[in-house]
PDB file of N, CA, C and O in Angstrom:
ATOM      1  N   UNK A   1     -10.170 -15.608 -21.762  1.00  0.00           N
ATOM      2  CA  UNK A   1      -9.324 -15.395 -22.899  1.00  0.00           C
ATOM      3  C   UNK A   1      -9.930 -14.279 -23.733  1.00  0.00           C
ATOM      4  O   UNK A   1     -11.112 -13.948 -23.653  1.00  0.00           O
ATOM      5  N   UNK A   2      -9.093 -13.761 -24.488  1.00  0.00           N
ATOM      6  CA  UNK A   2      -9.109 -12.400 -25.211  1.00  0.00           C
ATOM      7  C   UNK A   2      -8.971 -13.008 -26.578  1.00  0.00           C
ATOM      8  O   UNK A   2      -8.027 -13.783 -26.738  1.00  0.00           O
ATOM      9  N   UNK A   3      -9.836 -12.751 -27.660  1.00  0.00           N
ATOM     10  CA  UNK A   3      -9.435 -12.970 -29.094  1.00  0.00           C
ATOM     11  C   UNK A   3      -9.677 -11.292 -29.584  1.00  0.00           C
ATOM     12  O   UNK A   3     -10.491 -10.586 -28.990  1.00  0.00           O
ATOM     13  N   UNK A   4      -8.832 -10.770 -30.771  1.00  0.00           N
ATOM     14  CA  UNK A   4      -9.013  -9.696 -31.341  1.00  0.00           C
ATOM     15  C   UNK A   4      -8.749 -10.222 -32.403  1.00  0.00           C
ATOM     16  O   UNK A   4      -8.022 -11.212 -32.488  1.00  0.00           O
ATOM     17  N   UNK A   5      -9.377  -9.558 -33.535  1.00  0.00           N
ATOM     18  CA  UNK A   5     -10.019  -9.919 -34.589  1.00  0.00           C
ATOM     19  C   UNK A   5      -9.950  -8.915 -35.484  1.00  0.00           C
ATOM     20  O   UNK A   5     -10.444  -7.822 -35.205  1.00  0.00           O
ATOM     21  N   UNK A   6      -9.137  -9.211 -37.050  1.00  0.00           N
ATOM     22  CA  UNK A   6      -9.636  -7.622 -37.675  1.00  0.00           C
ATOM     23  C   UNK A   6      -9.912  -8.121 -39.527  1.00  0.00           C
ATOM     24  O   UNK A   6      -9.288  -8.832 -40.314  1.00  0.00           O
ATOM     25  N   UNK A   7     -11.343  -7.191 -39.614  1.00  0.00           N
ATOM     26  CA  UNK A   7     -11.521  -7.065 -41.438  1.00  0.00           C
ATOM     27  C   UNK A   7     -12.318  -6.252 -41.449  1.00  0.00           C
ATOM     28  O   UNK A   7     -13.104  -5.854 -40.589  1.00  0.00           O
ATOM     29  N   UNK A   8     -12.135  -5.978 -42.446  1.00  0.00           N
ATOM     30  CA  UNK A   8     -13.165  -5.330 -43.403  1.00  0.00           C
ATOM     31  C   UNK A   8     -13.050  -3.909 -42.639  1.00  0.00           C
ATOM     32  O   UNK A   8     -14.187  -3.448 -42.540  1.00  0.00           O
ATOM     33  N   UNK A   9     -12.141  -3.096 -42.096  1.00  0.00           N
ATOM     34  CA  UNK A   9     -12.389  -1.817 -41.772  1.00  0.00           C
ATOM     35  C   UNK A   9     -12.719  -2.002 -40.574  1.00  0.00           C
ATOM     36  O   UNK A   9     -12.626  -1.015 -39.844  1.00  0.00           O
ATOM     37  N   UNK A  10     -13.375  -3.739 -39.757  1.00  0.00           N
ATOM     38  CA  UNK A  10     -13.588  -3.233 -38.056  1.00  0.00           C
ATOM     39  C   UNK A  10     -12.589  -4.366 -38.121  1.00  0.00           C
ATOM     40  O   UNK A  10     -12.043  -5.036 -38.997  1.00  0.00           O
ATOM     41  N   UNK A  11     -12.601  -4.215 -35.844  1.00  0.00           N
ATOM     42  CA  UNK A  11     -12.079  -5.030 -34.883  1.00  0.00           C
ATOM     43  C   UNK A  11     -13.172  -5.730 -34.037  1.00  0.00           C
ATOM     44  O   UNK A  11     -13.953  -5.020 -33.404  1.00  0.00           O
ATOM     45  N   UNK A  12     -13.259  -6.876 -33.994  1.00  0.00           N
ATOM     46  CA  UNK A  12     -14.235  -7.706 -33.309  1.00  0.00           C
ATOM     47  C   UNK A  12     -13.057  -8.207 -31.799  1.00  0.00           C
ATOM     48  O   UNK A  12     -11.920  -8.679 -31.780  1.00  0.00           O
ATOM     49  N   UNK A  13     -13.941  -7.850 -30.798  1.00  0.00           N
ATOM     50  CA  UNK A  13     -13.317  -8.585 -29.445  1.00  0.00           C
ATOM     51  C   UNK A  13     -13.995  -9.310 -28.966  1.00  0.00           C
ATOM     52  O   UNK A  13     -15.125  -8.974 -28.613  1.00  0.00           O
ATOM     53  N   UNK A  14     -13.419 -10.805 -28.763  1.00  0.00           N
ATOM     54  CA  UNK A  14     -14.363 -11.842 -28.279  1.00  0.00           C
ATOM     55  C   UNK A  14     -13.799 -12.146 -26.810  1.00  0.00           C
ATOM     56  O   UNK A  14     -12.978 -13.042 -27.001  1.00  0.00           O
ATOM     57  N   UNK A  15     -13.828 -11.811 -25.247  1.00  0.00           N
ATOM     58  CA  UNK A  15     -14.039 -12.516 -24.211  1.00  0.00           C
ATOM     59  C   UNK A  15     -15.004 -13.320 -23.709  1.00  0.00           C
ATOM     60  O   UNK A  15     -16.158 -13.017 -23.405  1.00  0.00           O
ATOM     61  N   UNK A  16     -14.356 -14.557 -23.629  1.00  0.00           N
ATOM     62  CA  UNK A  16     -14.391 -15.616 -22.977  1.00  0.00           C
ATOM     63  C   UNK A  16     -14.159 -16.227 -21.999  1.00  0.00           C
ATOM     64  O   UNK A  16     -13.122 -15.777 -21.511  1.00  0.00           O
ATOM     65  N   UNK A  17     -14.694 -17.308 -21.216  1.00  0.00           N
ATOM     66  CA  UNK A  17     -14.333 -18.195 -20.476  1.00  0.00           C
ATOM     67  C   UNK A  17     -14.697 -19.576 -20.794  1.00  0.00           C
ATOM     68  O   UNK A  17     -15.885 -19.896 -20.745  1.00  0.00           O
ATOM     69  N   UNK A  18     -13.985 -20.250 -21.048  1.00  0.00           N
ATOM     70  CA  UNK A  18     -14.508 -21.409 -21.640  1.00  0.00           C
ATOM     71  C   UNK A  18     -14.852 -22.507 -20.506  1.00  0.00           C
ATOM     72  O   UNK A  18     -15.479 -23.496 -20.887  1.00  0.00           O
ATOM     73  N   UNK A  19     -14.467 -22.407 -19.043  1.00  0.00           N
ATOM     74  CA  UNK A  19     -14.719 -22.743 -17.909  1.00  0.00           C
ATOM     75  C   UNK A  19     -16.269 -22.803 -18.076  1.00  0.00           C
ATOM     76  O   UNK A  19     -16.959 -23.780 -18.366  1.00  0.00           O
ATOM     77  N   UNK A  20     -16.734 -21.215 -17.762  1.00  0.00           N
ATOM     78  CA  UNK A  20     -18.016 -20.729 -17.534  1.00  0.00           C
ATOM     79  C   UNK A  20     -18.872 -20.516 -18.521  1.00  0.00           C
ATOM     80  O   UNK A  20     -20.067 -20.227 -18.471  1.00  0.00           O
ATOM     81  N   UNK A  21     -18.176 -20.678 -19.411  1.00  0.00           N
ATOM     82  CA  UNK A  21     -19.108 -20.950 -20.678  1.00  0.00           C
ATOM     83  C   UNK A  21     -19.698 -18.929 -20.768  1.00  0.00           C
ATOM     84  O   UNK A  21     -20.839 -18.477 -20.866  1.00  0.00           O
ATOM     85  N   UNK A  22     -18.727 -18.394 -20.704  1.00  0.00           N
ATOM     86  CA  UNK A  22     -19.652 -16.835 -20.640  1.00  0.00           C
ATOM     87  C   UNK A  22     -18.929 -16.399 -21.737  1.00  0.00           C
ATOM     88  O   UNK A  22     -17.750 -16.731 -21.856  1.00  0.00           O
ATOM     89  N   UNK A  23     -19.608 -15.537 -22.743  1.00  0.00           N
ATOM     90  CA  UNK A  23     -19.062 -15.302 -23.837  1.00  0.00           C
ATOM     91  C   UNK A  23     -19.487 -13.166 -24.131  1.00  0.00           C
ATOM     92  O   UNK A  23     -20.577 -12.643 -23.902  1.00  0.00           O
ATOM     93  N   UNK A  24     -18.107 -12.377 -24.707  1.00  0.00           N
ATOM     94  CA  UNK A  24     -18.877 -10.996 -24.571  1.00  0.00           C
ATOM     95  C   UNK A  24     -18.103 -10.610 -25.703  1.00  0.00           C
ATOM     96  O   UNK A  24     -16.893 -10.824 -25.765  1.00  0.00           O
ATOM     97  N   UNK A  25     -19.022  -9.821 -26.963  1.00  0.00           N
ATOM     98  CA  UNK A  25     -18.460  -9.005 -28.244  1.00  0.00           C
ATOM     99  C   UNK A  25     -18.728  -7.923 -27.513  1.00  0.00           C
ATOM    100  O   UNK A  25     -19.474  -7.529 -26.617  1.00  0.00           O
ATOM    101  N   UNK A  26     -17.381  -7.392 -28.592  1.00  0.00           N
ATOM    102  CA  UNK A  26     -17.031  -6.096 -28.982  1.00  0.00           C
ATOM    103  C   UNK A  26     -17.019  -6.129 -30.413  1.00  0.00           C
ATOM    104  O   UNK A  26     -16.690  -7.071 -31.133  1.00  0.00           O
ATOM    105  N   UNK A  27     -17.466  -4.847 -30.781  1.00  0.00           N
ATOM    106  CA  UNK A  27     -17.762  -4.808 -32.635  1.00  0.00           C
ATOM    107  C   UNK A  27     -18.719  -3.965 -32.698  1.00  0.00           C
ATOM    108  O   UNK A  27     -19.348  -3.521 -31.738  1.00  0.00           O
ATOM    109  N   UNK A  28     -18.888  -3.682 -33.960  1.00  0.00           N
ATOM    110  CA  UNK A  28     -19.293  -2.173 -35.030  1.00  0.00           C
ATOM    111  C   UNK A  28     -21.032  -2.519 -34.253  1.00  0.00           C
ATOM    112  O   UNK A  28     -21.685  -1.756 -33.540  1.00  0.00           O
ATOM    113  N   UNK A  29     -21.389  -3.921 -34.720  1.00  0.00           N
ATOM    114  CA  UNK A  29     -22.509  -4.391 -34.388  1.00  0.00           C
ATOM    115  C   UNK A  29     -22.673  -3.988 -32.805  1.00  0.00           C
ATOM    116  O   UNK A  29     -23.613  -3.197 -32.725  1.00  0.00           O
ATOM    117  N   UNK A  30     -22.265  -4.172 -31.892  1.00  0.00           N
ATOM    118  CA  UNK A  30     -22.481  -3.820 -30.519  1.00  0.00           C
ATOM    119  C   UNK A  30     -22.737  -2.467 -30.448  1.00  0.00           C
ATOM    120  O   UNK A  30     -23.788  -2.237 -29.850  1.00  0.00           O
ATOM    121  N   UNK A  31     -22.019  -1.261 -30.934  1.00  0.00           N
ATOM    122  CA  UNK A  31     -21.568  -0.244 -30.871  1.00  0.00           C
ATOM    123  C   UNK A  31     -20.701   0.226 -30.186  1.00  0.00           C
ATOM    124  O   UNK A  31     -20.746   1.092 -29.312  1.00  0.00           O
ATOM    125  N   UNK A  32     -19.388  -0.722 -30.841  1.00  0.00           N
ATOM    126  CA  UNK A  32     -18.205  -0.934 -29.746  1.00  0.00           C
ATOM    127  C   UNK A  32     -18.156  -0.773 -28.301  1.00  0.00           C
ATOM    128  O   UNK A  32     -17.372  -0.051 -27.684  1.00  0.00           O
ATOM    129  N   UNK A  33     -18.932  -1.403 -27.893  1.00  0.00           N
ATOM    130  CA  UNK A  33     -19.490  -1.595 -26.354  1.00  0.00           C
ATOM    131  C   UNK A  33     -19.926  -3.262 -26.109  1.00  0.00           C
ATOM    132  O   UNK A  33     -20.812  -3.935 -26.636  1.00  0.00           O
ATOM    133  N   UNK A  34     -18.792  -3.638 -24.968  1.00  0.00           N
ATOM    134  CA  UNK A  34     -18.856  -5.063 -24.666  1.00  0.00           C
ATOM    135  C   UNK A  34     -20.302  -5.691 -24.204  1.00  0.00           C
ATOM    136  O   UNK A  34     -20.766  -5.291 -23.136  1.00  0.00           O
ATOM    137  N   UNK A  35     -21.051  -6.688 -24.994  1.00  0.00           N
ATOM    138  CA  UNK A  35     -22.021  -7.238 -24.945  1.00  0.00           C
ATOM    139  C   UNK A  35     -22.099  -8.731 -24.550  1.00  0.00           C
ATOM    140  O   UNK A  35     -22.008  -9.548 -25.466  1.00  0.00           O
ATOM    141  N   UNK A  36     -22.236  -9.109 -23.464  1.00  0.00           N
ATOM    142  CA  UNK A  36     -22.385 -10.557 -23.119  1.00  0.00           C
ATOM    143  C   UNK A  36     -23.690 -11.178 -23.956  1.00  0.00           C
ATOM    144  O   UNK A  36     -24.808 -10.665 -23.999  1.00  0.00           O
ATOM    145  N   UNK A  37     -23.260 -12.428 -24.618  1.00  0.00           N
ATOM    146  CA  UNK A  37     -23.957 -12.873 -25.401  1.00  0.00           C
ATOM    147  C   UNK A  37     -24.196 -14.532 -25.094  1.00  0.00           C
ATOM    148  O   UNK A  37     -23.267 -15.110 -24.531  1.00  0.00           O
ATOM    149  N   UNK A  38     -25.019 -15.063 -25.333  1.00  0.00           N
ATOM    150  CA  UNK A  38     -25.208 -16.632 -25.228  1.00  0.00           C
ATOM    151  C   UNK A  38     -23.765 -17.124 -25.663  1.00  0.00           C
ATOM    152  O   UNK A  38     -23.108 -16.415 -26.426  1.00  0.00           O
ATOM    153  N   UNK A  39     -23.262 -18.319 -25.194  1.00  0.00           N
ATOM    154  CA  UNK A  39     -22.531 -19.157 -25.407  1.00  0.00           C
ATOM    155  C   UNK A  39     -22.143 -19.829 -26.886  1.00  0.00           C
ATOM    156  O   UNK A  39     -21.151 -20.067 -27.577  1.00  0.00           O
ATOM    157  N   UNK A  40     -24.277 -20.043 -26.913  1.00  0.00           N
ATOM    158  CA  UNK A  40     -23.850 -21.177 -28.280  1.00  0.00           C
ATOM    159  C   UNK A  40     -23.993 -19.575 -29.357  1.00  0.00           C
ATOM    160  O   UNK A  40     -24.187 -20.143 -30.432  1.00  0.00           O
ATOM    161  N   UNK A  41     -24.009 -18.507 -29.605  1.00  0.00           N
ATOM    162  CA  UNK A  41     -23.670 -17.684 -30.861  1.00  0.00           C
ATOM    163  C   UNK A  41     -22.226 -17.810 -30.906  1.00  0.00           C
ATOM    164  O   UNK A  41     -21.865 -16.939 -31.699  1.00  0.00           O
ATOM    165  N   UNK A  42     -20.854 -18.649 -30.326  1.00  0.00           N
ATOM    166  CA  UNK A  42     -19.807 -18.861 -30.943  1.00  0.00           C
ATOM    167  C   UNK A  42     -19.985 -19.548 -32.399  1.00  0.00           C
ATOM    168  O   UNK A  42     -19.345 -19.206 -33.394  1.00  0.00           O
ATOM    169  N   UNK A  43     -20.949 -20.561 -32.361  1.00  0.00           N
ATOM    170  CA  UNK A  43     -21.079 -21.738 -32.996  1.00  0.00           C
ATOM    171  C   UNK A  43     -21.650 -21.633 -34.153  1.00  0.00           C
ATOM    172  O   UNK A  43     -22.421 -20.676 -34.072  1.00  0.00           O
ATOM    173  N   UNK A  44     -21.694 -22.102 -35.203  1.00  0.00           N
ATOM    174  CA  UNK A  44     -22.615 -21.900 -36.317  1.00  0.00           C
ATOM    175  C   UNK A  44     -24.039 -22.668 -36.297  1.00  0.00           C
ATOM    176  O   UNK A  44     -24.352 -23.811 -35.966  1.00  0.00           O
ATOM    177  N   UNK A  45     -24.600 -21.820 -36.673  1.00  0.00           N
ATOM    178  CA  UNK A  45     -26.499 -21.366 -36.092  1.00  0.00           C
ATOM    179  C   UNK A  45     -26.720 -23.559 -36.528  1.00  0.00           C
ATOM    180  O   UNK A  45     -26.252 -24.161 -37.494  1.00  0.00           O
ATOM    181  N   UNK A  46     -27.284 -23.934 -35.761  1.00  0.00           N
ATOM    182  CA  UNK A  46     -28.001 -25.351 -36.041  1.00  0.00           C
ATOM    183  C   UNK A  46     -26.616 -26.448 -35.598  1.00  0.00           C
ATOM    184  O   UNK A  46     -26.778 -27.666 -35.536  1.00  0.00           O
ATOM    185  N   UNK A  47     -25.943 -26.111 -35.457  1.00  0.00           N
ATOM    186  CA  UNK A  47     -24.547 -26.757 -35.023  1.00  0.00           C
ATOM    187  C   UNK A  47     -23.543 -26.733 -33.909  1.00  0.00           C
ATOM    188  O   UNK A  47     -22.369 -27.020 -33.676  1.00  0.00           O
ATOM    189  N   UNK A  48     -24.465 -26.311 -33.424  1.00  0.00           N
ATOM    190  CA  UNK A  48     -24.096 -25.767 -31.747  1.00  0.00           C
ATOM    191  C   UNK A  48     -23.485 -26.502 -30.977  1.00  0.00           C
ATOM    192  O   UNK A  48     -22.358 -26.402 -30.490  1.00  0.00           O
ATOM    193  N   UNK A  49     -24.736 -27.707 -30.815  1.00  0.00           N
ATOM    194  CA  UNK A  49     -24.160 -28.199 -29.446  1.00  0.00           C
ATOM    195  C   UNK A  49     -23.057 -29.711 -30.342  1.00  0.00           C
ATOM    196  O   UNK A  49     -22.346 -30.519 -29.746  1.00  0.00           O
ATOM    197  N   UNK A  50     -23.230 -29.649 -31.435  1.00  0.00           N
ATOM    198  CA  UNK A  50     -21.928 -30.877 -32.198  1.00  0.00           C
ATOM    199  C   UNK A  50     -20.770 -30.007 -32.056  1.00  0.00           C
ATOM    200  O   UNK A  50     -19.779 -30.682 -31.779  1.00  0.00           O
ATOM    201  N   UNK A  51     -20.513 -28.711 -32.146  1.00  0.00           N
ATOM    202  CA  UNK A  51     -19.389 -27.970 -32.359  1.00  0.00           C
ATOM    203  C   UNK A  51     -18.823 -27.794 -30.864  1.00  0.00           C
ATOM    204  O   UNK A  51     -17.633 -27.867 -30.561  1.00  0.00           O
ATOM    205  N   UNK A  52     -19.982 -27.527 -29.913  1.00  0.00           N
ATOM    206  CA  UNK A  52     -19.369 -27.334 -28.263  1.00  0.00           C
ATOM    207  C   UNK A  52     -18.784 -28.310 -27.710  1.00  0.00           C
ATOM    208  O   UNK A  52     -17.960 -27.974 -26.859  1.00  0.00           O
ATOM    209  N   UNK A  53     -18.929 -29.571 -27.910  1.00  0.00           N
ATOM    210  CA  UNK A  53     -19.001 -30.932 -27.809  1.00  0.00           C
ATOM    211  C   UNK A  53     -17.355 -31.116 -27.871  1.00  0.00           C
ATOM    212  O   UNK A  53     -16.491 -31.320 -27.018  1.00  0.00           O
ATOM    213  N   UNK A  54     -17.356 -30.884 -29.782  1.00  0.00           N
ATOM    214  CA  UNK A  54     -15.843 -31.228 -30.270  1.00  0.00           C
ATOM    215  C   UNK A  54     -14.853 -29.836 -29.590  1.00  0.00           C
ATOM    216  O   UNK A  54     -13.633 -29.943 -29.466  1.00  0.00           O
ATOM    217  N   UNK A  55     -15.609 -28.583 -29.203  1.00  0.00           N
ATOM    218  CA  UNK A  55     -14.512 -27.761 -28.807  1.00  0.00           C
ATOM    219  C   UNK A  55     -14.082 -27.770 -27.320  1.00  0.00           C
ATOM    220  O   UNK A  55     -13.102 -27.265 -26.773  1.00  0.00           O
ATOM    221  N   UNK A  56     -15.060 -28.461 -26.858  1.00  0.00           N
ATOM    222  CA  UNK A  56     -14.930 -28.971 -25.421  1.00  0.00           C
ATOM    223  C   UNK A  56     -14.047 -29.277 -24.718  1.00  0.00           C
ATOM    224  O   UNK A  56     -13.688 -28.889 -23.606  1.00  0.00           O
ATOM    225  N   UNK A  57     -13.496 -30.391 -25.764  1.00  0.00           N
ATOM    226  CA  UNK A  57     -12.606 -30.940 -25.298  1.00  0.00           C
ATOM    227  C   UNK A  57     -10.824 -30.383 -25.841  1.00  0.00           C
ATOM    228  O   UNK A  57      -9.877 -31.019 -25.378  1.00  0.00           O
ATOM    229  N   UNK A  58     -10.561 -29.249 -26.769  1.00  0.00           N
ATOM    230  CA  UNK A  58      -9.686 -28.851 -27.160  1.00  0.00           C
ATOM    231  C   UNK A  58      -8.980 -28.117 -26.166  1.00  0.00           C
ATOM    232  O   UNK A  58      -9.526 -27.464 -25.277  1.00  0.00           O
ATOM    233  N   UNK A  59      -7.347 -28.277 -26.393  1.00  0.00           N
ATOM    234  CA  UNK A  59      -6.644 -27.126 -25.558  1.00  0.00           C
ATOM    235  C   UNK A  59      -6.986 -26.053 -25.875  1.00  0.00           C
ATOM    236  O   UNK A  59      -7.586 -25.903 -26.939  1.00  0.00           O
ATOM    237  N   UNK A  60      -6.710 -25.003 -25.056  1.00  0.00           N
ATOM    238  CA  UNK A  60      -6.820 -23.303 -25.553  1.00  0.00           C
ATOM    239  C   UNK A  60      -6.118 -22.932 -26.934  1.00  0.00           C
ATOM    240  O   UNK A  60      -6.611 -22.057 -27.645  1.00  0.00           O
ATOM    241  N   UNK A  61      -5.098 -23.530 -27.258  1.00  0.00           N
ATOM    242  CA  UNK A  61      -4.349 -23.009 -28.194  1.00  0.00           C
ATOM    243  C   UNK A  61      -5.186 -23.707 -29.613  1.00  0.00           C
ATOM    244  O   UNK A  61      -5.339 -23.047 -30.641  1.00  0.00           O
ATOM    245  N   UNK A  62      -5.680 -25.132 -29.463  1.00  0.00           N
ATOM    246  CA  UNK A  62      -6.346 -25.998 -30.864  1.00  0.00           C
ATOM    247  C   UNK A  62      -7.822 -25.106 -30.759  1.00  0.00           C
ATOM    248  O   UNK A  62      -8.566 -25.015 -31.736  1.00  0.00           O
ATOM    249  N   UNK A  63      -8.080 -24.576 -29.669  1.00  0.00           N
ATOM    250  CA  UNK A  63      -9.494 -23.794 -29.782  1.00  0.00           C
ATOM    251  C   UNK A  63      -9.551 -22.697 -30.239  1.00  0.00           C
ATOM    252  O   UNK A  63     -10.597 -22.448 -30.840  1.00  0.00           O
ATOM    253  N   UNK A  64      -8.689 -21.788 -30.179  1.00  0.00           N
ATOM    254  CA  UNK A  64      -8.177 -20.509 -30.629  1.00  0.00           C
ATOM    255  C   UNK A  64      -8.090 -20.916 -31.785  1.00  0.00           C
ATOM    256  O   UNK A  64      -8.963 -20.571 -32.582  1.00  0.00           O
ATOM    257  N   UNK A  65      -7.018 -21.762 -32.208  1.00  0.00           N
ATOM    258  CA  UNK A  65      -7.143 -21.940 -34.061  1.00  0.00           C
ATOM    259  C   UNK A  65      -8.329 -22.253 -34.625  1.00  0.00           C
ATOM    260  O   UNK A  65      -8.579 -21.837 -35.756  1.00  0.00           O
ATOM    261  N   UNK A  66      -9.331 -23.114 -33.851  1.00  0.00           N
ATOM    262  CA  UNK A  66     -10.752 -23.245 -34.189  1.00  0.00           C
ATOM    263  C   UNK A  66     -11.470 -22.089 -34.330  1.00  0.00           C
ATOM    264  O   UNK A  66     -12.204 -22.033 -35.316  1.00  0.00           O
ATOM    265  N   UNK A  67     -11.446 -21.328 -33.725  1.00  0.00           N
ATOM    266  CA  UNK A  67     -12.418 -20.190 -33.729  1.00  0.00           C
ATOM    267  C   UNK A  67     -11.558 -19.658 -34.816  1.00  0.00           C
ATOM    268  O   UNK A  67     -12.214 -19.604 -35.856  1.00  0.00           O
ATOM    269  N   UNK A  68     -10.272 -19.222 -34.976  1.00  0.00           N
ATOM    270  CA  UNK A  68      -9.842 -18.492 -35.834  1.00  0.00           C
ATOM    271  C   UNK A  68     -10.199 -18.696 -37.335  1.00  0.00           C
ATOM    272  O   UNK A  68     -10.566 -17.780 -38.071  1.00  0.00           O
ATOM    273  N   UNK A  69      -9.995 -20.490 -37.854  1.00  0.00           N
ATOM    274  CA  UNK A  69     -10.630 -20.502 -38.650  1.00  0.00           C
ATOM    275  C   UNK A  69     -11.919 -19.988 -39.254  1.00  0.00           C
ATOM    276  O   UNK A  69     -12.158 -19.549 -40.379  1.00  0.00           O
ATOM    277  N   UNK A  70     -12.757 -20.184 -38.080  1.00  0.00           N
ATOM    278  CA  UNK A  70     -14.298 -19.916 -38.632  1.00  0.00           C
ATOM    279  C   UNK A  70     -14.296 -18.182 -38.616  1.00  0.00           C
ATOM    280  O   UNK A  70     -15.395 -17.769 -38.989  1.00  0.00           O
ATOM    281  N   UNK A  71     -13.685 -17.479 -38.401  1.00  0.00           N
ATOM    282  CA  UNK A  71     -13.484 -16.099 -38.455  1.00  0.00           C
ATOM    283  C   UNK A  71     -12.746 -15.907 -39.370  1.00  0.00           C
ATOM    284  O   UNK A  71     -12.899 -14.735 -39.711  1.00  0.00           O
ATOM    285  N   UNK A  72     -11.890 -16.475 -40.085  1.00  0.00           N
ATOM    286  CA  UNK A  72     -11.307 -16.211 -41.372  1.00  0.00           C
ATOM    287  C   UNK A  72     -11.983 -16.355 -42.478  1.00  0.00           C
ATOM    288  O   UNK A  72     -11.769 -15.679 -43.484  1.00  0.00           O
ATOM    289  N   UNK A  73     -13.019 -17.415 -42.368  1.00  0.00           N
ATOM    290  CA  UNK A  73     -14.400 -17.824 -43.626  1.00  0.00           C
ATOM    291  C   UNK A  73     -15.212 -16.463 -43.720  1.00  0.00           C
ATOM    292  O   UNK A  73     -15.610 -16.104 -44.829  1.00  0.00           O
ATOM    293  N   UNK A  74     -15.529 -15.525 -42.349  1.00  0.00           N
ATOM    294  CA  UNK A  74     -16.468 -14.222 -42.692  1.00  0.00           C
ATOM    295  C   UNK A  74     -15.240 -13.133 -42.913  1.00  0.00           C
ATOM    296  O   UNK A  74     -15.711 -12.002 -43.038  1.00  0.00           O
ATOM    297  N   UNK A  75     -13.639 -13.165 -43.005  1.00  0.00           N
ATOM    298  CA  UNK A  75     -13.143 -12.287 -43.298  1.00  0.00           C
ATOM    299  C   UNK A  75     -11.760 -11.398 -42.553  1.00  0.00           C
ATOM    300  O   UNK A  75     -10.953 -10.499 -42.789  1.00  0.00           O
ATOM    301  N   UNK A  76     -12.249 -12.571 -41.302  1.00  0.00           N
ATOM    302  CA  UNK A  76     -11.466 -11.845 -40.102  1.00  0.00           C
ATOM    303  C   UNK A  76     -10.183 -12.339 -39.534  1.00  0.00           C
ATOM    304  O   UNK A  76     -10.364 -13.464 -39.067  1.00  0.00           O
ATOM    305  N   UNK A  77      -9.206 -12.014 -39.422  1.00  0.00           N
ATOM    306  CA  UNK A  77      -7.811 -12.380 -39.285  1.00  0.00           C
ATOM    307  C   UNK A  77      -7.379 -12.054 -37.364  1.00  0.00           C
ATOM    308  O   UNK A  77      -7.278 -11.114 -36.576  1.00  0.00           O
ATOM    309  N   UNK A  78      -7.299 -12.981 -37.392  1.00  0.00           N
ATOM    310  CA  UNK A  78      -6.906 -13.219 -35.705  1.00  0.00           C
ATOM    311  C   UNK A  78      -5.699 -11.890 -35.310  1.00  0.00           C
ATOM    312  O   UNK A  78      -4.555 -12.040 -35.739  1.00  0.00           O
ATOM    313  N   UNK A  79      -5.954 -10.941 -34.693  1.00  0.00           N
ATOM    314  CA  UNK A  79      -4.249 -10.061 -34.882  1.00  0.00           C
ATOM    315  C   UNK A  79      -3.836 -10.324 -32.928  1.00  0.00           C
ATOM    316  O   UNK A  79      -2.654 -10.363 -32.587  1.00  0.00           O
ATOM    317  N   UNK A  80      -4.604 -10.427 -32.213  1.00  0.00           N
ATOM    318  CA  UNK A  80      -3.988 -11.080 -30.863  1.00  0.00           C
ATOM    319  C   UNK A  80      -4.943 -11.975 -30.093  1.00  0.00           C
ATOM    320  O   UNK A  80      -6.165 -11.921 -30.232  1.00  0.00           O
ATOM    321  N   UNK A  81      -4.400 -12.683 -29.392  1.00  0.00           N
ATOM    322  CA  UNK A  81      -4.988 -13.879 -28.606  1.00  0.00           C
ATOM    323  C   UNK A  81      -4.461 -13.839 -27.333  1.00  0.00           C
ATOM    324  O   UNK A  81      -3.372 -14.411 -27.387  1.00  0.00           O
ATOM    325  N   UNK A  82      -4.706 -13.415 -26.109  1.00  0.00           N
ATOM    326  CA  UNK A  82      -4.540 -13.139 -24.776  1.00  0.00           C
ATOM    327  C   UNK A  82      -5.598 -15.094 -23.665  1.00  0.00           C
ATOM    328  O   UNK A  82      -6.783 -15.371 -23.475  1.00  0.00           O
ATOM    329  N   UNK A  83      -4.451 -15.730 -23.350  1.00  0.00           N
ATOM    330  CA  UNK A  83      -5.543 -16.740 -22.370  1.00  0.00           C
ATOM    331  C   UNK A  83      -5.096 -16.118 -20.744  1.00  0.00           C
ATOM    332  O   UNK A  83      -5.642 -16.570 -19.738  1.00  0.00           O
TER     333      UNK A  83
END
């Protein structure tokens, strides 16, 4: 799955597999160049494996709104979602 993401002047791209647990940004921070990253940096730092747990078990679509939320708290507004 594809999340795109936009504030503050950037676009954050998050691919995923939630199968394989493989996770890759795109963003200002990368230098807009796709970076495979650990799994648990979806999660908020110390809350990892309670958050993987509860997202585990979500459809794609209640997980997408999950993540979206927590990307709206640093600023960022979901603009497409590709599964």
């Amino acid at each position: 799955m594809r999340l795109l993401f936009s504030g503050s002047n950037e676009t954050v791209i998050l691919d995923m597999n939630r199968e394989s647990k493989v996770l890759a940004v795109t963003s200002t921070k990368t230098n807009n160049k796709r970076v495979f990253t650990e799994w648990k940096n979806l999660f908020d730092k110390g809350k990892e494996e309670e958050q993987e747990r509860i997202t585990d078990s979500l459809s794609d679509k209640l997980f997408i709104k999950a993540i979206s939320e927590a990307m709206n708290k640093n600023g960022y507004i979901l603009v497409n979602a590709k599964c």
